[in-house]
N, C-alpha and C positions, 0 to 999 in steps of 0.2 A: 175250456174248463172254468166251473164256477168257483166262489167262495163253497157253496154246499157240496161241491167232489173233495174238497183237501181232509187229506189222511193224515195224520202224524204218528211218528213212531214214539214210545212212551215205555217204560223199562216199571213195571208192574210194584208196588211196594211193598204188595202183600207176599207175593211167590218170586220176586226179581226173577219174572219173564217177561220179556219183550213182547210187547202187541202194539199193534195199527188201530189208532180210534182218531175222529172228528178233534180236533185242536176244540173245539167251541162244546163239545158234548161229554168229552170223556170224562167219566169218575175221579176223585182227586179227595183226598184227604188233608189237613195244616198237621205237618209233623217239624216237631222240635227235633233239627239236629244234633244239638248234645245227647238229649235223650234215646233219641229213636221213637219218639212214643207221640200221639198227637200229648198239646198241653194239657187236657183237661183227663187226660190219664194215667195214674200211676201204679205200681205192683204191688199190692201188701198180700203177703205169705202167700207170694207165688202167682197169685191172679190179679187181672187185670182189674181195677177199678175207676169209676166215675171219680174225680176231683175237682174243686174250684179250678180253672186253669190258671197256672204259676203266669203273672202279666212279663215276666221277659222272654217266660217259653213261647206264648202267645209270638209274643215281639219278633222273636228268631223264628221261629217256624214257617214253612214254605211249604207250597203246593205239591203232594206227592201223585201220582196216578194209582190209580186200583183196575185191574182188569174188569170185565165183567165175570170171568168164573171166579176170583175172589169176591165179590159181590155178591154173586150167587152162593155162594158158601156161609156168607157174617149173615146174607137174607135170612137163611136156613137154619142158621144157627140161632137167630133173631127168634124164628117161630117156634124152635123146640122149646127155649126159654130153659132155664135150669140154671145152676151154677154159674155154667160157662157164658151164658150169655147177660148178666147182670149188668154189666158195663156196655150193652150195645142199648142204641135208642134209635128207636126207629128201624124203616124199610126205605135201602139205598135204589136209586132208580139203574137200573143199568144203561151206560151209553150207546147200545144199537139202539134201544125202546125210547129214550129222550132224543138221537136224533131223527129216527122216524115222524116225532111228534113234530122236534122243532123245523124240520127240513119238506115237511110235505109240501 
């Protein structure tokens, strides 16, 4: 067994389901445990919004995982654009297609 076979179990942030991804590939978001929320976003009237990130949420916040059908979903959500998606930036990679990339 190589470094490039190890799997790790990882408990999802978006859906808290369990999935198996690369330790070195899988998706991960910086969420502020006080909050729940990564630092650089906060709630007004209900929705999520872009904010300066608060520098002790920064400070506190830790590595969460994201599956990839959460990922496929903020993508999706990313490209209908509207409302709901005002607060996302950008298109996240999903970790089977980054370790395909990084493990050929």
């Amino acid at each position: 067994m190589t470094a490039d076979d190890l799997i790790g179990m990882f408990h999802c942030f978006g859906c808290r389901v369990s999935f198996m991804a690369c330790p070195d590939c899988v998706t991960t978001i910086r969420v502020d445990p006080m909050t729940n929320r990564p630092p650089d976003v906060a709630i007004v009237d209900g929705k999520p919004v872009n904010v300066k990130p608060d520098p002790e949420g920064a400070h506190r916040s830790v590595q969460q995982a994201v599956c990839d059908a959460c990922v496929g979903l903020r993508n999706a959500r990313f490209e209908r654009g509207g409302p709901d998606a005002v607060h996302i930036e950008g298109i996240w990679e999903a970790w089977r297609d980054r370790h395909r990339r990084a493990h050929a």
